[in-house]
C-alpha positions in Angstrom: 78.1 51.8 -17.7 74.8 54.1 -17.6 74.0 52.6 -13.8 74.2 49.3 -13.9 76.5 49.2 -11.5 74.9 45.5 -10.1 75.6 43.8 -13.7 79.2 42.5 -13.5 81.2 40.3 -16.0 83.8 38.0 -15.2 85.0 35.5 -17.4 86.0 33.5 -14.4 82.0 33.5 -13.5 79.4 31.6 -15.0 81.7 31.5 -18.3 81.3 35.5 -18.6 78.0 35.8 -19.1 76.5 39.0 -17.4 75.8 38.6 -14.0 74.5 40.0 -10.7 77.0 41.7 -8.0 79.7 38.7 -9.3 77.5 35.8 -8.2 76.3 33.0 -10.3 73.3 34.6 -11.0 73.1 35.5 -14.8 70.9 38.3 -16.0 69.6 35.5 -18.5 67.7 33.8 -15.6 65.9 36.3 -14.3 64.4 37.7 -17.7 63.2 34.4 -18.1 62.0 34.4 -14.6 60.0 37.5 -15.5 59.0 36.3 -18.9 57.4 33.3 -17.1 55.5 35.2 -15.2 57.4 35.4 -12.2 57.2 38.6 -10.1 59.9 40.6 -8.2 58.5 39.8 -5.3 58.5 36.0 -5.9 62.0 36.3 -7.1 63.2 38.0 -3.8 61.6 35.1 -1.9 62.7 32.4 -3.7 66.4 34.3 -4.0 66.8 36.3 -0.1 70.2 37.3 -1.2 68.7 39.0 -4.5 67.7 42.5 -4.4 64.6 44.4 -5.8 67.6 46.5 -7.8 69.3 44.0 -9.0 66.5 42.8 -10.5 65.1 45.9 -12.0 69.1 46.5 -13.3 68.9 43.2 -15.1 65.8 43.6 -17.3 66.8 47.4 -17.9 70.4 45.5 -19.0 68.3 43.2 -21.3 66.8 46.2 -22.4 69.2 48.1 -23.6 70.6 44.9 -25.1 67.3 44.8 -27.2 67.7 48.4 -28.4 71.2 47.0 -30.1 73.3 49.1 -27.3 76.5 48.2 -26.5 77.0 48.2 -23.0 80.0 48.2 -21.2 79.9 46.0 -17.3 82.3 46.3 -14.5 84.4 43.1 -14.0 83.4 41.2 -10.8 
């Protein structure tokens, strides 16, 4: 899992797509968040119950996704 022990997948949650701590928040949304411009701090505004790890797990997820690495998640 290499640490990213905040990106969960459950195919009961948001169809299986990789998610944050189990909640409906995929890691999809907040590279696109980022890719917008959106900064970590406006993200933990907009989202309290976000974390700034969470976020930093997610684009290090999309990352390694990027690099062709298969990563293996915990199931929420």
């Amino acid at each position: 899992m290499e640490g990213l022990d905040r990106i969960t997948q459950n195919p009961a949650v948001m169809q299986g797509k990789a998610c944050i701590r189990g909640m409906r928040v995929t890691v999809a949304m907040i590279v696109r968040q980022v890719g917008s411009g959106t900064t970590v701090e406006e993200m933990l505004e907009a989202f309290p119950y976000l974390q700034r790890e969470d976020i930093l797990q997610a684009i290090q997820y999309a990352g390694m996704l990027a690099e062709g690495r298969e990563v293996e998640l915990a199931e929420a």
